[in-house]
C-alpha positions as YAML, in Angstrom:
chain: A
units: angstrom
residues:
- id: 1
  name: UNK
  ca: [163.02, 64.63, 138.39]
- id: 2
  name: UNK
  ca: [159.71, 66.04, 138.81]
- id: 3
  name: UNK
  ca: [160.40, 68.31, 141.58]
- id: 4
  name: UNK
  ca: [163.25, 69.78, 139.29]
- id: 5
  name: UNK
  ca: [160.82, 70.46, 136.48]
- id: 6
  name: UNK
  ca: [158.02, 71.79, 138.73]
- id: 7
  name: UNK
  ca: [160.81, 74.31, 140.31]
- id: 8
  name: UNK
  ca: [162.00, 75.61, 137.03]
- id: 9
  name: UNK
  ca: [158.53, 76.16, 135.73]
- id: 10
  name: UNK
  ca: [158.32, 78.28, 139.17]
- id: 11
  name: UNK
  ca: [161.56, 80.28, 138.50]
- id: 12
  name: UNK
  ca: [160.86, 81.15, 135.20]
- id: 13
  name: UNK
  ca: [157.28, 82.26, 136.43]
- id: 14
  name: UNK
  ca: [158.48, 84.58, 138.97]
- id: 15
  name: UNK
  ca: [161.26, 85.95, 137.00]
- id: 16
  name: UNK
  ca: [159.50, 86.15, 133.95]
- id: 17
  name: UNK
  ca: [156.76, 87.77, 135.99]
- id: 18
  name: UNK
  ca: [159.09, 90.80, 137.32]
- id: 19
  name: UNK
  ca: [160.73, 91.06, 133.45]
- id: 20
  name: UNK
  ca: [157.16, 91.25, 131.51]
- id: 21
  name: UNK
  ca: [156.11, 94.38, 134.09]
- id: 22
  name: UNK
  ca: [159.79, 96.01, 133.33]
- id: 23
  name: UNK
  ca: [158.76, 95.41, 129.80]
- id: 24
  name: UNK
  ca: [156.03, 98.38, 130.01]
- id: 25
  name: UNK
  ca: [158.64, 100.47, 130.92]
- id: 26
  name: UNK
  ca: [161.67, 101.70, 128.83]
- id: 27
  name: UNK
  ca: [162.58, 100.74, 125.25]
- id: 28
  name: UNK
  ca: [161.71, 97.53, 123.60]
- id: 29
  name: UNK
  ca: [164.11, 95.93, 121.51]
- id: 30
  name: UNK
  ca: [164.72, 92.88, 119.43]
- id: 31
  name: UNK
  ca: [167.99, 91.56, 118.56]
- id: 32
  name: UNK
  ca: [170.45, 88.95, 117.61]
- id: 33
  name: UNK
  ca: [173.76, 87.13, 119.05]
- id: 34
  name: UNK
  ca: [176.93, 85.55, 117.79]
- id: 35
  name: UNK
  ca: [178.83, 84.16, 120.38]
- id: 36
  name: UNK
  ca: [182.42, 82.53, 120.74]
- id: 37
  name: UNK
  ca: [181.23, 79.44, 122.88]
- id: 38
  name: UNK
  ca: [182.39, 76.23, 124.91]
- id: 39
  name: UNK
  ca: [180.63, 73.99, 126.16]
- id: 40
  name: UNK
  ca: [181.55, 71.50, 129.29]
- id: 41
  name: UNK
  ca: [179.45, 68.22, 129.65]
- id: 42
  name: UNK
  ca: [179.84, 64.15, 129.02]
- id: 43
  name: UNK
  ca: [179.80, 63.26, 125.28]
- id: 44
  name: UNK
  ca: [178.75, 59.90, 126.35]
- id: 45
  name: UNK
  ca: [178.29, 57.92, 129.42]
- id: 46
  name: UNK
  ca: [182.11, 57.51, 129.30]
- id: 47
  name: UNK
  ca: [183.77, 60.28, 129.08]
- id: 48
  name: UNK
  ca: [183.49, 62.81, 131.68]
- id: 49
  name: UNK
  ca: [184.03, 66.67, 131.08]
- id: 50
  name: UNK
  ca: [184.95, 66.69, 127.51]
- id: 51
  name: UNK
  ca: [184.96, 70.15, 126.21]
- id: 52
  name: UNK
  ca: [183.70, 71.60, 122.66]
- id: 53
  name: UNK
  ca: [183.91, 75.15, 121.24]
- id: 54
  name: UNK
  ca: [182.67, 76.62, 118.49]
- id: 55
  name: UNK
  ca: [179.73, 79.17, 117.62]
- id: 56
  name: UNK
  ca: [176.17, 80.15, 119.04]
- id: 57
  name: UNK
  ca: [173.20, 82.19, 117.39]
- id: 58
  name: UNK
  ca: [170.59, 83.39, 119.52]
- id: 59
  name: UNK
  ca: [167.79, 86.41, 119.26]
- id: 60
  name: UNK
  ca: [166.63, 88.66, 121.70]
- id: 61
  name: UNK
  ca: [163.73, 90.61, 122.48]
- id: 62
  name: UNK
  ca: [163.23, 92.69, 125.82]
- id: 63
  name: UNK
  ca: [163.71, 96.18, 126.96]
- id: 64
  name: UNK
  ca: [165.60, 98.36, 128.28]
- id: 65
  name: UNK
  ca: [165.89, 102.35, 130.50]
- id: 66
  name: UNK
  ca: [168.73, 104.08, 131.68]
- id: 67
  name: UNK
  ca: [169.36, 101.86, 134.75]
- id: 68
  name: UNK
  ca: [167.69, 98.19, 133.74]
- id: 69
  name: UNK
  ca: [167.73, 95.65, 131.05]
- id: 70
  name: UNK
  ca: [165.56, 92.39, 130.56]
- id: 71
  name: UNK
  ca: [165.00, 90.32, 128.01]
- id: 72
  name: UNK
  ca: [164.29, 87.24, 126.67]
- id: 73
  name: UNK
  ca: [166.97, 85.10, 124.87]
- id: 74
  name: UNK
  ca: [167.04, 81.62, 122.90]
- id: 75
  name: UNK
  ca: [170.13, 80.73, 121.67]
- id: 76
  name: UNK
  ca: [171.77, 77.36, 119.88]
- id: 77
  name: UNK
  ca: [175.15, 75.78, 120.44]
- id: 78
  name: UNK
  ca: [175.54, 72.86, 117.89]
- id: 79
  name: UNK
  ca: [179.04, 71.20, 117.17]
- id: 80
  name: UNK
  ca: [179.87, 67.80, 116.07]
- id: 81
  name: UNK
  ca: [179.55, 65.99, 119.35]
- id: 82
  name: UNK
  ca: [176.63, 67.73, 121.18]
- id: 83
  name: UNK
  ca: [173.99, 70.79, 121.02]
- id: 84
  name: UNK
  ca: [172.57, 73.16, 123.51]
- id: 85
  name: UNK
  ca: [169.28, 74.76, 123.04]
- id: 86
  name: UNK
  ca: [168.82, 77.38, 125.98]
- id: 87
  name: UNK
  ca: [165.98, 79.81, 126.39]
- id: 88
  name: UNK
  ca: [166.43, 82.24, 129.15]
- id: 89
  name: UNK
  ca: [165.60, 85.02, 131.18]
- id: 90
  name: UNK
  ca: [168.27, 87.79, 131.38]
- id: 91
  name: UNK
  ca: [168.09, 91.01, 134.17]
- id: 92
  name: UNK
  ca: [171.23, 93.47, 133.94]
- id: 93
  name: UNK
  ca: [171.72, 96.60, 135.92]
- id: 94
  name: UNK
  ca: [173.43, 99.13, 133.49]
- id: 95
  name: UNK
  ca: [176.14, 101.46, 135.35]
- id: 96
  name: UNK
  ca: [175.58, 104.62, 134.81]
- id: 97
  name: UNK
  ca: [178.29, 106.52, 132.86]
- id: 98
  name: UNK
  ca: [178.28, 109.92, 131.13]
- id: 99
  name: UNK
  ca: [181.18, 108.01, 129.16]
- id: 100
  name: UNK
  ca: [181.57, 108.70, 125.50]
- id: 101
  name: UNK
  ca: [184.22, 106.74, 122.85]
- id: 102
  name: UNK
  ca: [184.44, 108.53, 119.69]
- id: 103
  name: UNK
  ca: [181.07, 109.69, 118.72]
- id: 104
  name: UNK
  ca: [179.26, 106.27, 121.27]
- id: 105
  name: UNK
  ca: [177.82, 106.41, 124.49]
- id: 106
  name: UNK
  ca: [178.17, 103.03, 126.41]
- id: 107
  name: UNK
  ca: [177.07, 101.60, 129.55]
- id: 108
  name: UNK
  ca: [178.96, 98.48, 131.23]
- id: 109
  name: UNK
  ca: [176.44, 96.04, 132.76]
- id: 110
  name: UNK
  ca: [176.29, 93.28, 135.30]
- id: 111
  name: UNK
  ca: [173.25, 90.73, 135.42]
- id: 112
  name: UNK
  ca: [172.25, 87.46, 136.04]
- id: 113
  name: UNK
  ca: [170.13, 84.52, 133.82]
- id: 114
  name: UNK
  ca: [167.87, 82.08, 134.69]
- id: 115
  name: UNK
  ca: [166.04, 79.36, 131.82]
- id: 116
  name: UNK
  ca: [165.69, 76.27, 130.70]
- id: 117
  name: UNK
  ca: [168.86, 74.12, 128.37]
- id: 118
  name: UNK
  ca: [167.92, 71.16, 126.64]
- id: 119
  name: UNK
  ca: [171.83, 69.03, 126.12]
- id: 120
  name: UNK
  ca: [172.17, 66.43, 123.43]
- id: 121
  name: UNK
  ca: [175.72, 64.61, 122.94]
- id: 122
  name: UNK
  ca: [176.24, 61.54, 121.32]
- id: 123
  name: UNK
  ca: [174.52, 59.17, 123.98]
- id: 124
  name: UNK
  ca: [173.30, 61.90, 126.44]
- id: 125
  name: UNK
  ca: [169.91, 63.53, 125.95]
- id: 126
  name: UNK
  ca: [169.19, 65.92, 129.34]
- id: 127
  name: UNK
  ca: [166.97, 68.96, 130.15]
- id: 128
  name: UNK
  ca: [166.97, 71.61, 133.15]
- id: 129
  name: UNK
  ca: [167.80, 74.19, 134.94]
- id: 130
  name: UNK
  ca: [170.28, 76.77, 133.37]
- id: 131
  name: UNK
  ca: [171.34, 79.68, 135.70]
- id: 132
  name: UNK
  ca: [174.15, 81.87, 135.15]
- id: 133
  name: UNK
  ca: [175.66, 85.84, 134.66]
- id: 134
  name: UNK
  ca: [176.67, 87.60, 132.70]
- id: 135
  name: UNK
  ca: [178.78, 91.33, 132.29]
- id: 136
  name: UNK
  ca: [179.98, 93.41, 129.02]
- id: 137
  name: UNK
  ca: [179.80, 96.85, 128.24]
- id: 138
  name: UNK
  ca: [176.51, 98.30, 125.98]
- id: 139
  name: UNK
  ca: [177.44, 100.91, 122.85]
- id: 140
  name: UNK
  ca: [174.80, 102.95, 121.85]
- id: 141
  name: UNK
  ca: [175.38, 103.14, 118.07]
- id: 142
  name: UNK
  ca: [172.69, 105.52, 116.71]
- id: 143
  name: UNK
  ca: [169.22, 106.49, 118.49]
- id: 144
  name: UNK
  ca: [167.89, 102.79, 117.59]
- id: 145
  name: UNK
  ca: [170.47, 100.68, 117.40]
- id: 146
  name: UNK
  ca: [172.84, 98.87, 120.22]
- id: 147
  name: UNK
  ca: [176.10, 97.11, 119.95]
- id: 148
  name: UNK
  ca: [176.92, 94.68, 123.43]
- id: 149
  name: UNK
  ca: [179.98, 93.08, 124.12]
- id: 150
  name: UNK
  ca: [180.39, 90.55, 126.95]
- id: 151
  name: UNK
  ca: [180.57, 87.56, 128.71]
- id: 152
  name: UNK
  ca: [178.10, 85.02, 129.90]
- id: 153
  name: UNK
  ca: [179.09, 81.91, 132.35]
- id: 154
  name: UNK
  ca: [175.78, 79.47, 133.14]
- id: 155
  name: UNK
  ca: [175.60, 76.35, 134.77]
- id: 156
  name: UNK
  ca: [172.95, 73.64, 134.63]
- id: 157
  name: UNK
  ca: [171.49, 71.51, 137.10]
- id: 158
  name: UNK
  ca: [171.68, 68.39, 134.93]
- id: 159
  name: UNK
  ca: [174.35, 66.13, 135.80]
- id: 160
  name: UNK
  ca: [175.70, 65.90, 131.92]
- id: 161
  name: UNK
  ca: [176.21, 69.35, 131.24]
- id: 162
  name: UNK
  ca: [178.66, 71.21, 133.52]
- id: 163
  name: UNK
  ca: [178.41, 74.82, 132.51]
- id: 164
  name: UNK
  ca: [178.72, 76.56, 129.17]
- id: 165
  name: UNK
  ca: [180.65, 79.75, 128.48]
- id: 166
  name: UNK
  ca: [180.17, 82.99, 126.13]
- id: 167
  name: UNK
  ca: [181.64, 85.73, 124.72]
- id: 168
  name: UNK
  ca: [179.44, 87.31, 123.31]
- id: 169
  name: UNK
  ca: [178.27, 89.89, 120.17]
- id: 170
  name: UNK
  ca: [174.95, 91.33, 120.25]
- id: 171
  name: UNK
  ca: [173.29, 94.05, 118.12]
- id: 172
  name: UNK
  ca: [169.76, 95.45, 119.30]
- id: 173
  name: UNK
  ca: [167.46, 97.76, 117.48]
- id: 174
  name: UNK
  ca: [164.69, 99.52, 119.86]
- id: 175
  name: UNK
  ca: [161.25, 100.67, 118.32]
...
Protein backbone atom coordinates (compact mmCIF):
# COMPACT_ATOMS: atom_id res chain seq x y z
CA UNK A 1 0.00 0.00 0.00
CA UNK A 2 2.84 2.17 0.61
CA UNK A 3 4.72 1.51 -2.45
CA UNK A 4 1.43 2.51 -4.36
CA UNK A 5 1.26 5.84 -2.59
CA UNK A 6 5.01 6.57 -2.82
CA UNK A 7 4.67 5.82 -6.82
CA UNK A 8 1.79 8.13 -7.36
CA UNK A 9 3.38 10.92 -5.42
CA UNK A 10 6.33 10.17 -8.09
CA UNK A 11 4.00 10.31 -11.17
CA UNK A 12 2.33 13.25 -10.33
CA UNK A 13 5.86 14.85 -9.62
CA UNK A 14 7.25 14.12 -12.92
CA UNK A 15 4.21 14.90 -14.83
CA UNK A 16 3.33 17.77 -12.97
CA UNK A 17 6.94 18.79 -13.39
CA UNK A 18 6.83 18.72 -17.43
CA UNK A 19 3.04 20.55 -17.22
CA UNK A 20 4.18 23.56 -14.74
CA UNK A 21 7.29 24.38 -17.44
CA UNK A 22 4.53 24.13 -20.45
CA UNK A 23 2.65 26.46 -18.22
CA UNK A 24 5.24 29.45 -19.06
CA UNK A 25 4.47 28.94 -22.40
CA UNK A 26 1.14 29.59 -24.30
CA UNK A 27 -2.17 30.82 -22.85
CA UNK A 28 -3.33 30.27 -19.37
CA UNK A 29 -6.75 29.47 -18.75
CA UNK A 30 -9.19 28.60 -16.06
CA UNK A 31 -12.29 26.78 -16.56
CA UNK A 32 -15.15 24.61 -15.60
CA UNK A 33 -16.75 21.01 -16.53
CA UNK A 34 -20.11 19.34 -16.65
CA UNK A 35 -19.87 15.95 -17.51
CA UNK A 36 -22.39 13.02 -18.36
CA UNK A 37 -20.65 10.33 -16.07
CA UNK A 38 -20.62 6.52 -14.95
CA UNK A 39 -18.96 5.17 -12.70
CA UNK A 40 -17.86 1.23 -12.37
CA UNK A 41 -16.77 -0.04 -8.83
CA UNK A 42 -18.24 -2.35 -5.73
CA UNK A 43 -20.99 -0.53 -3.76
CA UNK A 44 -20.15 -2.78 -0.98
CA UNK A 45 -18.05 -5.72 -0.26
CA UNK A 46 -20.84 -7.70 -2.00
CA UNK A 47 -21.62 -6.63 -4.96
CA UNK A 48 -19.14 -6.56 -7.62
CA UNK A 49 -19.22 -4.05 -10.66
CA UNK A 50 -22.35 -2.23 -9.96
CA UNK A 51 -22.62 0.73 -12.17
CA UNK A 52 -23.96 4.45 -11.38
CA UNK A 53 -24.45 7.44 -13.72
CA UNK A 54 -25.24 10.66 -13.23
CA UNK A 55 -23.35 14.17 -13.26
CA UNK A 56 -19.72 15.57 -12.53
CA UNK A 57 -18.45 19.27 -11.89
CA UNK A 58 -14.94 19.90 -12.09
CA UNK A 59 -12.63 23.25 -12.76
CA UNK A 60 -9.70 23.66 -14.66
CA UNK A 61 -6.79 25.74 -14.82
CA UNK A 62 -3.72 25.17 -17.26
CA UNK A 63 -2.60 26.39 -20.58
CA UNK A 64 -2.58 26.02 -23.73
CA UNK A 65 -0.48 26.96 -27.68
CA UNK A 66 -1.28 25.95 -30.97
CA UNK A 67 0.02 22.35 -30.66
CA UNK A 68 -0.22 21.50 -26.60
CA UNK A 69 -2.61 21.60 -23.77
CA UNK A 70 -2.06 20.91 -19.92
CA UNK A 71 -3.85 21.49 -17.17
CA UNK A 72 -4.87 20.76 -13.98
CA UNK A 73 -8.38 19.31 -13.21
CA UNK A 74 -10.45 18.35 -9.93
CA UNK A 75 -13.61 17.11 -10.53
CA UNK A 76 -16.62 15.38 -8.26
CA UNK A 77 -18.85 12.46 -9.10
CA UNK A 78 -21.46 12.07 -6.23
CA UNK A 79 -24.67 9.84 -6.64
CA UNK A 80 -26.65 8.04 -4.14
CA UNK A 81 -24.47 5.01 -3.69
CA UNK A 82 -20.86 6.32 -4.04
CA UNK A 83 -18.58 9.55 -4.86
CA UNK A 84 -15.42 10.12 -6.73
CA UNK A 85 -13.18 12.96 -5.98
CA UNK A 86 -10.31 12.95 -8.71
CA UNK A 87 -7.61 15.54 -9.14
CA UNK A 88 -5.54 15.09 -12.18
CA UNK A 89 -3.03 15.93 -14.53
CA UNK A 90 -4.21 16.26 -18.18
CA UNK A 91 -1.53 16.60 -21.49
CA UNK A 92 -3.40 16.78 -25.01
CA UNK A 93 -1.77 17.25 -28.34
CA UNK A 94 -4.17 19.53 -30.39
CA UNK A 95 -4.31 18.53 -34.29
CA UNK A 96 -3.71 21.09 -36.21
CA UNK A 97 -6.59 22.22 -38.49
CA UNK A 98 -7.16 25.42 -40.49
CA UNK A 99 -10.89 24.10 -39.97
CA UNK A 100 -13.60 26.64 -39.47
CA UNK A 101 -17.64 25.84 -38.54
CA UNK A 102 -19.68 28.84 -38.95
CA UNK A 103 -17.82 31.75 -37.65
CA UNK A 104 -15.42 28.88 -34.91
CA UNK A 105 -12.14 27.62 -35.31
CA UNK A 106 -11.67 24.16 -33.58
CA UNK A 107 -8.99 21.82 -32.94
CA UNK A 108 -9.69 17.94 -32.17
CA UNK A 109 -7.34 16.66 -29.44
CA UNK A 110 -5.97 13.43 -28.12
CA UNK A 111 -4.27 13.20 -24.54
CA UNK A 112 -3.75 11.26 -21.70
CA UNK A 113 -4.39 11.83 -17.54
CA UNK A 114 -2.68 10.84 -14.73
CA UNK A 115 -3.94 11.82 -10.67
CA UNK A 116 -5.05 10.77 -7.74
CA UNK A 117 -9.27 9.42 -7.06
CA UNK A 118 -10.39 9.11 -3.70
CA UNK A 119 -13.84 6.28 -4.05
CA UNK A 120 -16.45 6.19 -1.35
CA UNK A 121 -19.57 3.71 -1.75
CA UNK A 122 -21.64 2.58 0.86
CA UNK A 123 -19.03 0.25 2.71
CA UNK A 124 -15.96 0.97 0.47
CA UNK A 125 -13.67 3.88 1.26
CA UNK A 126 -10.35 3.57 -1.32
CA UNK A 127 -7.69 5.99 -2.68
CA UNK A 128 -5.09 5.75 -5.73
CA UNK A 129 -3.93 5.83 -8.76
CA UNK A 130 -6.26 7.25 -11.57
CA UNK A 131 -4.81 7.08 -15.16
CA UNK A 132 -6.72 7.45 -18.19
CA UNK A 133 -7.37 9.52 -21.88
CA UNK A 134 -9.11 11.36 -23.11
CA UNK A 135 -10.16 12.93 -26.98
CA UNK A 136 -12.89 15.72 -28.12
CA UNK A 137 -12.66 18.42 -30.39
CA UNK A 138 -11.72 22.29 -28.91
CA UNK A 139 -14.06 25.43 -30.35
CA UNK A 140 -12.56 28.56 -30.11
CA UNK A 141 -15.58 30.78 -29.30
CA UNK A 142 -14.23 34.38 -29.17
CA UNK A 143 -10.42 35.50 -28.61
CA UNK A 144 -10.81 34.40 -24.74
CA UNK A 145 -13.12 31.99 -24.49
CA UNK A 146 -13.11 27.98 -25.37
CA UNK A 147 -15.88 25.53 -25.73
CA UNK A 148 -14.46 21.45 -25.51
CA UNK A 149 -16.38 18.59 -26.21
CA UNK A 150 -15.15 15.05 -25.47
CA UNK A 151 -14.60 12.01 -23.88
CA UNK A 152 -12.54 10.85 -20.99
CA UNK A 153 -12.08 6.91 -19.99
CA UNK A 154 -9.71 6.47 -16.57
CA UNK A 155 -9.02 3.60 -14.65
CA UNK A 156 -7.80 3.26 -11.07
CA UNK A 157 -5.46 1.08 -9.48
CA UNK A 158 -7.69 0.42 -6.47
CA UNK A 159 -9.34 -2.79 -6.51
CA UNK A 160 -13.03 -1.13 -5.77
CA UNK A 161 -13.21 1.19 -8.44
CA UNK A 162 -12.96 -0.24 -11.98
CA UNK A 163 -12.82 2.75 -14.26
CA UNK A 164 -15.05 5.77 -14.63
CA UNK A 165 -16.27 7.27 -17.89
CA UNK A 166 -16.98 10.98 -19.30
CA UNK A 167 -18.47 12.87 -21.72
CA UNK A 168 -17.64 15.78 -21.24
CA UNK A 169 -18.56 19.90 -21.49
CA UNK A 170 -15.95 22.31 -20.79
CA UNK A 171 -15.79 26.11 -21.23
CA UNK A 172 -12.28 27.90 -20.75
CA UNK A 173 -11.53 31.55 -20.64
CA UNK A 174 -7.64 32.45 -21.25
CA UNK A 175 -6.12 35.75 -19.72
Amino acid sequence: MMMKKIGTVFLLMLFGSALCEGMSEGEKFIGVEVNIAEVQGDASGIVKDDVSKGASFGLRLGSQNDQWRNMFVWDSFDSEYRSVMKFFLSLDYLFPTAGMVGEYNFQPYLGLNVGYMNYESIDVKADGLLYGGQAGILFEMTEYVNFDIGYRYSLSTEETLDHASEVLFGVQYEY
